[in-house]
N, C-alpha and C positions, 0 to 999 in steps of 0.2 A: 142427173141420175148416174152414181157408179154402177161399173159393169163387171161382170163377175170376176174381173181378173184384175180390178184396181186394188189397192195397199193402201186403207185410210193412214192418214198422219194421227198422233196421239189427239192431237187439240179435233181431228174431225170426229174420231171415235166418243172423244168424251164430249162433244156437242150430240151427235147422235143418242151417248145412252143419257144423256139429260133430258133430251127430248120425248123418253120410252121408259122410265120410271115404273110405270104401271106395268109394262111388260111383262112376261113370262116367255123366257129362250128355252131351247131345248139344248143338250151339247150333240157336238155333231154324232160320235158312233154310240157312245152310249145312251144316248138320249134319257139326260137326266133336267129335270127342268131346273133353272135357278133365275135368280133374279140379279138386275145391276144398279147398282145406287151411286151417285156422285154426291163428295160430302168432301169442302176443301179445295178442288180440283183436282182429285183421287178417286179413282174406279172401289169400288168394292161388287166383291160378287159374293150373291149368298144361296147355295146349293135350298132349296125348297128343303124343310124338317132343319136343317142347321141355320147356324150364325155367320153373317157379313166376315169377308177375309179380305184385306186389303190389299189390290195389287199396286205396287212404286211403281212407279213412274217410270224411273229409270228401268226396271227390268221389262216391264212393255214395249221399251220402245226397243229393246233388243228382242224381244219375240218378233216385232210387226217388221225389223231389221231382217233379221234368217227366213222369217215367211218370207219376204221379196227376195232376198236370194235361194231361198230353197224351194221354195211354193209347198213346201209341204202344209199337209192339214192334219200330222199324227201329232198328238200330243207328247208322246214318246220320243221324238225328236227333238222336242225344247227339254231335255233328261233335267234340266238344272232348274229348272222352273214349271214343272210337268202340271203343277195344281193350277194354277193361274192361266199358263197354257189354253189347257182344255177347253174353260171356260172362255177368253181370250179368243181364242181361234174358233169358237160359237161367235159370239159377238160381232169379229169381223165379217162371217158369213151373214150376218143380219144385216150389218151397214152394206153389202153388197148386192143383198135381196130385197129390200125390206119391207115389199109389199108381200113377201112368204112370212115376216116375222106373227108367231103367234099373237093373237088378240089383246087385247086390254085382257090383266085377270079379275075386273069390276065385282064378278063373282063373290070371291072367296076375299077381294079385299072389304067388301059391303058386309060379310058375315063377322070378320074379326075385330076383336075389342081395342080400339083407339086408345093413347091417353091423351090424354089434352096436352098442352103444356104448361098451363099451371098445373096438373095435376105430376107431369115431370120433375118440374121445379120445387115442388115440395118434398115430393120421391129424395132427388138429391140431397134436400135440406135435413130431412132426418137421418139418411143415411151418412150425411158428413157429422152431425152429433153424436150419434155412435160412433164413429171410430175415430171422434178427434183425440182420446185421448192416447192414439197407438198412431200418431201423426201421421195421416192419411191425407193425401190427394186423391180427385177424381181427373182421371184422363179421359179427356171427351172425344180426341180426337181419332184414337184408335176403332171406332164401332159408328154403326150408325144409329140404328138401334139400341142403345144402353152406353153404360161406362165401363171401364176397367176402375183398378184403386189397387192406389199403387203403398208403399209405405216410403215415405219422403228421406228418410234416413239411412234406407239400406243403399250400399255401392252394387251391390248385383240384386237377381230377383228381388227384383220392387213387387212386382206384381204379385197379389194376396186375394183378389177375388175379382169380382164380375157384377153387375146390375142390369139386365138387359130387358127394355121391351117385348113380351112378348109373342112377336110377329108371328110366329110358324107354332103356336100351341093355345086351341082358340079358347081352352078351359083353364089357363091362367093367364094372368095380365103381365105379372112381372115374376120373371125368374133370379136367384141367385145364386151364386157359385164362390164360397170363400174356402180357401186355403187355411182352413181353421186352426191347426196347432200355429201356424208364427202369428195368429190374430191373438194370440192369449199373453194376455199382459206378461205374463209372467212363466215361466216354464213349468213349474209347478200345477198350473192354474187349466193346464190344457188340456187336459183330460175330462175335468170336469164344463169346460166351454163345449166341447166337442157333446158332452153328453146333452148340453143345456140347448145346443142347433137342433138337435135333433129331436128332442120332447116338444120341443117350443113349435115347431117347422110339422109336428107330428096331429098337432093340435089347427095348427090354423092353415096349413097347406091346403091346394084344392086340387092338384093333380100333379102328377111325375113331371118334371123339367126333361125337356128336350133339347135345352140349351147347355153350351157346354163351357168350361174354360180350362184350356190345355187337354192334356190325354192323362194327369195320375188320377188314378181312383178315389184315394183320399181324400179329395177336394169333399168339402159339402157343398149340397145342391137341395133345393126345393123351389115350387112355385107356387105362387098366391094370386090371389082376389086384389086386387088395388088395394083396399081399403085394411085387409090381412098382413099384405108387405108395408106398408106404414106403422101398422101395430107390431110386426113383428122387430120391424128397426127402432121402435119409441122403449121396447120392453130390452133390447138387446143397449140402448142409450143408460136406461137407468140399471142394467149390469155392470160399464164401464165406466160410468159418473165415478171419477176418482174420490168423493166422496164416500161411496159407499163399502162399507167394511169386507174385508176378507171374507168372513166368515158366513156373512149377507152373499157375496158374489153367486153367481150362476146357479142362482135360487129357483127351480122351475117354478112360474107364474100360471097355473091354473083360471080361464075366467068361467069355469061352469064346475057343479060341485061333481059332474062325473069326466075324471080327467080321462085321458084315454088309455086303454087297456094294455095293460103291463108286458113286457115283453117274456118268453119262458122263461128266464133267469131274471127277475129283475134285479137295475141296477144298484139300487141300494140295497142288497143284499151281498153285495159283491167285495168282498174285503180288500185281496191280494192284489198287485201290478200285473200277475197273471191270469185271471181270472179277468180282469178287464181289458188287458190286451186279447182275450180271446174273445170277448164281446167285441170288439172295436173292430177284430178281423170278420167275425159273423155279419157283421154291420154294412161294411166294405163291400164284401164279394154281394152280397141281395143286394146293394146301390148297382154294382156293376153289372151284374145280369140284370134286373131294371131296366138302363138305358142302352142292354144289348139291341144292335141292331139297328141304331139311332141314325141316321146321316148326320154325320159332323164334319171334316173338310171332309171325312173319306168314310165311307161305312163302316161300322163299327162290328168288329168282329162277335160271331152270335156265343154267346156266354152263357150255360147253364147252371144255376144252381143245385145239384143230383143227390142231395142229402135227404135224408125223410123226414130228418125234426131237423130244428135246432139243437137240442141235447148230442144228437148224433154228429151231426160238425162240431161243437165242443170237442167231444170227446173223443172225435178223432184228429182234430186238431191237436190237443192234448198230448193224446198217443206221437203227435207225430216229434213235438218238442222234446219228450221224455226219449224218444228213440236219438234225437237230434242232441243230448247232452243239454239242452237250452244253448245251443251254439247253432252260426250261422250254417245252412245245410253245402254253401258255396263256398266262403272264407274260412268256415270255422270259427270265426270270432263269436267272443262270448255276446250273446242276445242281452238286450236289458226290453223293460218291460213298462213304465214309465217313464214321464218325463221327470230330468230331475235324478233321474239313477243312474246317470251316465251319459254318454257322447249318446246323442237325439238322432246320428245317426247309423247308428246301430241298433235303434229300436226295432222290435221282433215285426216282421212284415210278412204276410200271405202271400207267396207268389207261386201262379200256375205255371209246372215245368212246360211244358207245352202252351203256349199263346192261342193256339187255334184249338186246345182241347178246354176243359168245360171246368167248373168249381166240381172236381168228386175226387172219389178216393182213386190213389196210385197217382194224380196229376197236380198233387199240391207239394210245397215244401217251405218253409221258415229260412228267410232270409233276413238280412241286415235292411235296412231303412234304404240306404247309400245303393246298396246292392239289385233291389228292385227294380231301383229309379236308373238305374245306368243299363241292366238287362234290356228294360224295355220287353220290347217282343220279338229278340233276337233269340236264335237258337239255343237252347241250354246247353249241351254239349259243348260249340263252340265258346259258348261264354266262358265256359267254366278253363277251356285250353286258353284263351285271352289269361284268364285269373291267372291259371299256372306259368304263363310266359313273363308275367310279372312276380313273381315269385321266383323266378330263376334268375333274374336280373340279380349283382351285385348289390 
C-alpha cells in the first residue's frame, strides 16, 4: 500500500489506471470528474461531456519528475503541460489513496449505448468507402473511442475529420466531425458539399454532438442513431463514387416525401458567392452557440446568438461587408466569396471582435479565412498591432 508521500513510477501509474477503467476521478481543486483509459501503453484522460486526450509518455514522466522534486499539487506549476497536469496530479492522488478513489460509475455506464465491435467494424468499412476516393486513412491510434482520418497525401494538416463512439452523449451513438471544404474533391465543389452535410445531417441527425475535433467552428459536426451514421456514410459513398457525374454530385437524397423544412432563405434560391457566404456565416455562428458551454479539453466559452431572425443577421452582416468595402476589416485585403474565386484563404470569415462577448451587433467583423484562424481568441487590439508590426517590417 503507497503512502501519501510516495511518487508512483509511469509503468506503476499505468498498472493502477488499467486496473480502474471503470472509475470516475475527480480533479484535485476544481473537482471536475473525468475518466482514464489505457490504449497501447498510453494514458488518455477524458474530462466527462468531452473526448479522450492523450498524455506521452515522455511528458509524464517529467510531470511525476518535478512532483518529486517540487511536491507540488498546482497544476499551474507544470505551465508547459497544465492540461494533462491537472488530470495527472488527480490520478497520482488516487494511486496514493485508493481506497478514497470514487466508485465504479456501473450507473451511467449500464445506461449508455455500446457498439459492438462488429458493429465498429462495419462503422469503419463504410466510412473508409466514402472517402476512398479523396485517399483517406483512418488513424486508430490517436482516440479510444473513435478514429481520426487523416488525408494520406497532404505534407501538413492531414487531419480532415473525426468518427467517434459516442461515450459522453446517451442520445446519439456516433458522432462526426469533418473539415469539410478540404473533403471536397474539388474546389469548386465545396460549397455545395458543405450544403449537402448539412441537409443530409438535417434529416437523419438525432441530437446535437458534444464531441469535438480541434477548436475552428467551421468544422461540420452531427450525431446519429447507429443505424443513421451508416446510412449517412453509404449516401455520402455514392456522392463520391468517381463514377458519378458532376452534375449528379451532392444531390440531396430525401428518403420520406416530407423533406425537412426550409431554412428562411432557402438555399436554392440563392444565386450570388455572397449571398452564400452569408448563409454559410449564419450557419457557423448557430453551430457555435449550440455547442456553447460544451466541456472539451477546456470549457467552451458561453456564445450567444443575439439576433431576432435570421433575415436580421443577413442583413446586418450585409451592412457590415458593404461598410467593410468587401475587404478584410484587419488586413484589408480584398474578401472573395467562393471557392474557386481566389486564394481560399482569404475567403470572407465571421469573426467576434471580442472572443468572450456574444454573436450580436457592434461585436462582429468580416475577416480573411487566414486571419480568423491565426486571431484565434487573442485580443483584437493587440492582434491588429502584431498585423501592423508586420507591415513595418521591410
Amino acid at each position: 500500500m503507497p503512502s501519501s508521500t510516495d511518487i508512483p513510477t509511469f509503468s506503476e501509474l499505468l498498472q493502477f489506471a488499467k486496473s480502474r477503467q471503470a472509475h470516475e476521478y475527480e480533479t484535485i481543486f476544481q473537482e471536475k470528474p473525468f475518466h482514464v483509459f489505457v490504449k497501447n501503453e498510453e494514458l488518455y484522460f477524458r474530462p466527462v461531456g468531452s473526448v479522450e486526450r492523450r498524455a506521452r509518455t515522455h511528458r509524464i514522466n517529467e510531470v511525476l519528475d518535478k512532483l518529486r522534486l517540487t511536491a507540488s499539487w498546482k497544476p499551474g506549476d507544470y505551465s508547459d503541460d497544465s492540461f494533462n497536469a491537472s488530470y495527472l496530479l488527480s490520478l497520482v492522488k488516487a494511486w496514493q489513496t485508493p481506497e478514497l478513489t470514487t466508485r465504479p460509475n456501473t450507473a451511467r455506464d449500464s445506461e449508455r449505448a455500446q457498439l459492438t465491435p462488429e458493429q465498429k467494424e462495419k462503422l469503419k468499412s463504410v466510412v473508409k468507402t466514402a472517402l476512398r476516393p479523396r485517399d483517406c486513412i483512418l488513424q486508430e491510434e490517436r482516440l479510444v473511442h473513435g478514429f481520426q482520418i487523416e488525408l494520406r497525401p497532404a505534407i501538413k494538416n492531414k487531419w480532415i475529420g473525426s468518427v467517434y463512439w459516442s461515450e459522453n452523449n446517451l442520445e446519439n451513438d456516433v458522432e462526426v466531425a469533418f473539415d469539410s471544404p478540404r473533403l471536397a474533391i474539388t474546389r469548386l465543389e465545396s460549397a455545395s458539399l458543405t450544403q449537402w452535410f448539412t441537409r443530409t445531417a438535417l434529416l437523419l441527425q438525432s441530437a446535437a454532438p458534444r464531441n469535438h475535433s480541434g477548436d475552428n467552428e467551421a468544422w461540420f459536426r452531427a450525431g446519429f442513431r447507429y443505424a443513421d451514421a451508416i446510412e449517412f456514410f453509404r449516401r455520402l459513398a455514392k456522392q463520391t463514387d468517381p463514377l458519378t457525374h458532376g452534375r449528379d454530385r451532392w444531390v440531396y437524397e430525401s428518403s420520406s416525401s416530407q423533406p425537412p423544412s426550409p431554412p428562411e432563405h432557402p438555399q436554392q434560391s440563392i444565386a450570388s458567392p455572397e449571398e452564400r457566404a452569408l448563409s454559410h456565416m449564419l450557419a457557423m455562428a448557430k453551430a457555435a452557440c449550440s455547442q456553447s458551454g460544451e466541456v472539451r479539453t477546456s470549457v467552451a466559452k458561453e456564445k450567444c446568438f443575439r439576433f431576432e431572425s435570421d433575415a436580421q443577421f443577413r442583413a446586418y452582416v450585409a451592412g457590415l461587408l458593404a461598410k467593410q468595402n468587401n475587404r478584410c476589416a484587419i488586413t484589408n485585403l480584398s474578401l472573395f466569396f467562393d471557392e474557386g474565386g481566389g486564394d481560399e484563404e482569404c475567403l470572407a470569415s465571421l469573426d467576434r471582435i471580442s472572443s468572450d462577448g456574444h454573436y450580436e451587433a457592434g461585436n462582429l467583423q468580416i475577416v480573411c479565412r487566414f486571419v480568423n484562424r491565426w486571431k484565434s481568441d487573442a485580443d483584437d487590439l493587440d492582434f491588429r498591432r502584431l498585423i501592423g508590426l508586420l507591415r513595418q517590417e521591410p
